[in-house]
GURO-544698 format. One record per residue (C-alpha): x, y, z; residue in one letter; residue number from 1; chain. Coordinates in steps of 0.1 Angstrom, whole numbers. Example, Ala and Ser with C-alpha at 12.3 -4.5 7.8 and 13.67 -1.06 7.14 Angstrom:
BEGIN
x:y:z:resn:resi:chain
123:-45:78:a:1:A
137:-11:71:s:2:A
***
This chain:
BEGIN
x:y:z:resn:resi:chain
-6:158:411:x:1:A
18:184:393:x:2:A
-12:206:385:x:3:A
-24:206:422:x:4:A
11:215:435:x:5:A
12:242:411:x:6:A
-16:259:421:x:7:A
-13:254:455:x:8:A
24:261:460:x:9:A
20:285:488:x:10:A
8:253:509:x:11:A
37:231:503:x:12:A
59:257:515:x:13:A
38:258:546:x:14:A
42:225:550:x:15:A
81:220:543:x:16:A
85:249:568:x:17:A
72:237:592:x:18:A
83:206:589:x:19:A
116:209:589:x:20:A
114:233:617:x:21:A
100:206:637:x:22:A
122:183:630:x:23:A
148:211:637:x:24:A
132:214:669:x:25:A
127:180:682:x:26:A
164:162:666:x:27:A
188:192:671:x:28:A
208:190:704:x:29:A
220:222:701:x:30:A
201:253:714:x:31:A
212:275:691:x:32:A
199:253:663:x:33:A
169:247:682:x:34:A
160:289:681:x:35:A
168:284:642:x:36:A
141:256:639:x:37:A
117:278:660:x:38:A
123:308:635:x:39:A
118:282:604:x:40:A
86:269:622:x:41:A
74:305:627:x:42:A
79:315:591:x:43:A
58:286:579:x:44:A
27:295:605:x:45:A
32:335:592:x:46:A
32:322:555:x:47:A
-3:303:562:x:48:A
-17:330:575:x:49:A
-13:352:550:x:50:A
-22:325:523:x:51:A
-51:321:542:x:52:A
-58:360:542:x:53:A
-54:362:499:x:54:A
-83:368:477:x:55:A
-88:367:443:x:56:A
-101:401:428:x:57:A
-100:415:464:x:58:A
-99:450:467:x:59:A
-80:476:494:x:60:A
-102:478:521:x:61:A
-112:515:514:x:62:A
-152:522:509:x:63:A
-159:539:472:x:64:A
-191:531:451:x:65:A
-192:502:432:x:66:A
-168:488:457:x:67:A
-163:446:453:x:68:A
-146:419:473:x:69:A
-124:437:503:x:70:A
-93:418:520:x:71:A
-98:423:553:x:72:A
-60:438:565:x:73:A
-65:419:601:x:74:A
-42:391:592:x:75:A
-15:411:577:x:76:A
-13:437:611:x:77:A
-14:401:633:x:78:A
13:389:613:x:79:A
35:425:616:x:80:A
28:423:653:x:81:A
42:381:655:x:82:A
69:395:635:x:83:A
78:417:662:x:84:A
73:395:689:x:85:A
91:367:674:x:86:A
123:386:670:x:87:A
117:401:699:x:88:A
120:364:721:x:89:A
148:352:694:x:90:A
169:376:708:x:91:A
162:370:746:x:92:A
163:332:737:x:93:A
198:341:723:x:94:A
205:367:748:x:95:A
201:332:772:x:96:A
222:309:752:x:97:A
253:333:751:x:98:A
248:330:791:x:99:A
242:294:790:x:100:A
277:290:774:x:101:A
294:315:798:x:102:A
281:299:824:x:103:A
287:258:818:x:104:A
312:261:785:x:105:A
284:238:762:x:106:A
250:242:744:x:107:A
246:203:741:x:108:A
211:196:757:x:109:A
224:162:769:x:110:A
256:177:785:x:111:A
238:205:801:x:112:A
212:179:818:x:113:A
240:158:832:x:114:A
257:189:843:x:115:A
221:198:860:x:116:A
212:170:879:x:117:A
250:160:886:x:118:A
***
């Protein structure tokens, strides 16, 4: 078991990352907590990816003779580009929290519903 987890230790971080922004996700009543989770989350899907993208022995993907094994540099410019966008909607998703609390003087979910539908 020990020996599996060590070699594979890119995958259990995938998994605790996502996991416990999840659980961040689905338990937190705070919104601003709730953008924290979707940040951990998205780390953990970025960090899969680019496990997912390594290869052993592989190569830059410039063409000489005797070339081997390239790594295909897709994954890594998908990943700059959900870097971008997922700061990108952290800061409107902030940018909408700060006028949340201006507006009603709370980020409790709970509260906010009752003061909704009240």
């Amino acid at each position: 078991m020990f020996e599996l987890l060590n070699s594979h230790y890119n995958y259990f971080a995938v998994m605790l990352l996502l996991g416990i922004g999840l659980y961040m996700l689905i338990e937190s009543r705070n919104l601003v907590k709730k953008v924290i989770g979707m940040n951990i989350f998205q780390t953990g899907i970025f960090l899969f990816f680019i496990t997912l993208a390594f290869r052993t022995g592989g190569n830059p993907p410039i063409i000489k003779e005797g070339g081997g094994p390239y790594v295909s540099p897709l994954p890594h410019v998908l990943i700059l580009t959900a870097i971008v966008v997922g700061v990108s909607l952290t800061a409107v998703a902030l940018a909408l929290i700060i006028r949340i609390y201006t507006e009603y003087g709370t980020l409790d979910e709970d509260k906010l519903k009752q003061l909704y539908y009240d």
